[in-house]
C-alpha positions, 0 to 999 in steps of 0.5 A: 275768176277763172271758175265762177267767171270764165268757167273755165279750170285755171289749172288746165286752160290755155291761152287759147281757151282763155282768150276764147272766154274773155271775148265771147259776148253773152248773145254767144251762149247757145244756152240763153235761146231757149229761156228766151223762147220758154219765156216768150211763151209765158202771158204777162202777169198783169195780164194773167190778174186782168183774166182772173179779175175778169173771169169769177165764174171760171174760178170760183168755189174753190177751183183755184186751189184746185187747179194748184193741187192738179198743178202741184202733183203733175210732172212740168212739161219742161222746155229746157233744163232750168226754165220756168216750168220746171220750177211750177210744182214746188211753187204751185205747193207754196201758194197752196199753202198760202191760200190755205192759210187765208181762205178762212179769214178772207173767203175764196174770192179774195184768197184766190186773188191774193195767192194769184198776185202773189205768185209775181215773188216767185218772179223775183227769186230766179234772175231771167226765170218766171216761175210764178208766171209759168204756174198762174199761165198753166192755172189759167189755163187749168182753168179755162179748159175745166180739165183735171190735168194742167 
């Protein structure tokens, strides 16, 4: 308890430490501010999909995937230790691989929605942490742009 919960050292807390950490209030962490503003500044999944669903012809012929590979081979401009751009490489590698895996069988059009839709897992992983929504936001914006940097 005195670890995992309180983070505190049972062996060296005192009283006072202990009280300090039983009744400090989560909206007390000076560490939830800045994801809180890392995410705010990350467009919504769906509405994310809705501009892709919308705009074919900035994302056709393969310039999906092409934006991933940019994405995956950039350092991420990140917020703040543990915010959702840090993690948009190694998800942008993931859904490489999976559009690469499907775009034979089901063309780029469908390969790029699938991949796109399927960046939401990435969602589910980290507890308050968007990484799929942070990559499809920085494809998005790769895309929108024409830039070969994200």
């Amino acid at each position: 308890m005195f670890r995992t919960i309180l983070d505190l050292d049972p062996m060296s807390a005192g009283p006072s430490e202990i009280t300090e950490a039983l009744t400090e209030t989560p909206d007390e962490d000076p560490g939830t501010e800045p994801h809180d503003d890392c995410d705010a500044s990350i467009p919504d999944h769906h509405e994310l999909m809705e501009w892709l669903w919308t705009s074919a012809g900035y994302w056709d012929d393969g310039k999906f995937r092409k934006a991933l590979g940019l994405i995956e081979g950039a350092a991420p401009r990140v917020c703040t230790p543990g915010c959702a751009h840090e993690r948009i490489a190694h998800v942008a590698r993931e859904c490489g691989r999976v559009y690469d895996r499907i775009v034979a069988s089901l063309g780029d059009a469908d390969a790029t929605i699938l991949t796109a839709e399927a960046t939401a897992v990435a969602n589910a992983l980290d507890d308050d942490v968007r990484a799929g929504d942070a990559l499809l936001t920085a494809v998005v914006r790769t895309l929108q742009t024409g830039s070969n940097e994200p």
